[in-house]
C-alpha positions as a printed NumPy array, in Angstrom:
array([[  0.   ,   0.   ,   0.   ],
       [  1.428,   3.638,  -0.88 ],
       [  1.817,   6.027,   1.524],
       [ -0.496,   8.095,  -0.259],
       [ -3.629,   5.094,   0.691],
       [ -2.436,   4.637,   3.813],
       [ -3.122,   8.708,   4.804],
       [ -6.132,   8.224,   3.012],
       [ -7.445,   4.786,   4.968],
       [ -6.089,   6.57 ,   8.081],
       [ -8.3  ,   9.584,   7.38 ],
       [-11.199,   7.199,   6.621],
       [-10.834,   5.464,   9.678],
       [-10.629,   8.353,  12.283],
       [-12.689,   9.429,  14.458],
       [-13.562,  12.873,  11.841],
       [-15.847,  12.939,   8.653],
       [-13.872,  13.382,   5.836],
       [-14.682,  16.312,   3.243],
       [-13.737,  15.407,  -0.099],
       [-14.507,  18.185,  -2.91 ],
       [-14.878,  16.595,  -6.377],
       [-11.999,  17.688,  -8.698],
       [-11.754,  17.441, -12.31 ],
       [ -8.479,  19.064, -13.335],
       [ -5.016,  19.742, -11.082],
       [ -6.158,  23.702, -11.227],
       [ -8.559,  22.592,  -9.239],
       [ -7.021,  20.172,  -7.03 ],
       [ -4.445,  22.737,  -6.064],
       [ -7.696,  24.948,  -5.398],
       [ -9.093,  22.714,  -2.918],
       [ -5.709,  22.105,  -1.406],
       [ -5.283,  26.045,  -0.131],
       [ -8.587,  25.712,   0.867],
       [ -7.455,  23.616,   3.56 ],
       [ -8.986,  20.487,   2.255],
       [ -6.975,  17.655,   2.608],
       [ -7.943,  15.034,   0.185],
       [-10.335,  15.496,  -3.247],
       [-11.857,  12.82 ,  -5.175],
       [-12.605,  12.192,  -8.985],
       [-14.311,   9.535, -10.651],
       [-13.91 ,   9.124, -14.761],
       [-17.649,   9.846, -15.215],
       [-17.418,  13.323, -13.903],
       [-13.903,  14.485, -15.37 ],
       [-15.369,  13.113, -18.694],
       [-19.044,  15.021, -17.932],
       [-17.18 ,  18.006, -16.833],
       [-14.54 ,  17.998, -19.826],
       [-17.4  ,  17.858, -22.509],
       [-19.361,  20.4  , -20.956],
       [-16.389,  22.369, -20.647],
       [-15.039,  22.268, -24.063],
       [-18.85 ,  23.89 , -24.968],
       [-18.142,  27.436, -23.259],
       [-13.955,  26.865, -23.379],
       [-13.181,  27.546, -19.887],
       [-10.718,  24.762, -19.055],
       [ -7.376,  25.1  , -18.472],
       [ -6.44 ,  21.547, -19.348],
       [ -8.747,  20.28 , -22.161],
       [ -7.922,  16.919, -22.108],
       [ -9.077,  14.603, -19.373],
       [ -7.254,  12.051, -19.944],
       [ -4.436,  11.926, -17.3  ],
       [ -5.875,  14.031, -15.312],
       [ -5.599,  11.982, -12.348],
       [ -2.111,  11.833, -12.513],
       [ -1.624,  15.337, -12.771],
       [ -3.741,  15.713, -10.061],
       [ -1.051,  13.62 ,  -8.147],
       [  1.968,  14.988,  -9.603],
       [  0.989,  19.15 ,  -8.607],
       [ -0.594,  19.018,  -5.239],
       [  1.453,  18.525,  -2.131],
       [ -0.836,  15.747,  -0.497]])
């Protein structure tokens, strides 16, 4: 298990509720993260959603989802 999962099971498993904003790009997951929050989710239905819906008005930064997870990863400090 990666460090990375076992903050995250820690987190799940204390004694706190865990506030998770959903995230579609790494602008946004570096966003959340001086926000103060310390974990964000994304699931490949809603980067997807949010990249086609995007790509109608052309407001994101990134416009191709694909990797975006792993960008997510590589620019935030979690």
């Amino acid at each position: 298990m990666s460090d990375t999962a076992r903050r995250l099971r820690a987190m799940l498993n204390g004694p706190e509720m865990v506030v998770a904003p959903f995230v579609f790009d790494a602008f946004q997951a570096r966003l959340a993260q001086a926000a103060g929050f310390q974990t964000v989710y994304m699931t490949g239905f809603g980067t997807a959603t949010m990249d086609a819906v995007c790509a109608e008005v052309d407001t994101r930064l990134e416009p191709a989802w694909q990797g975006a997870a792993r960008r997510v990863l590589e620019r935030s400090e979690w």
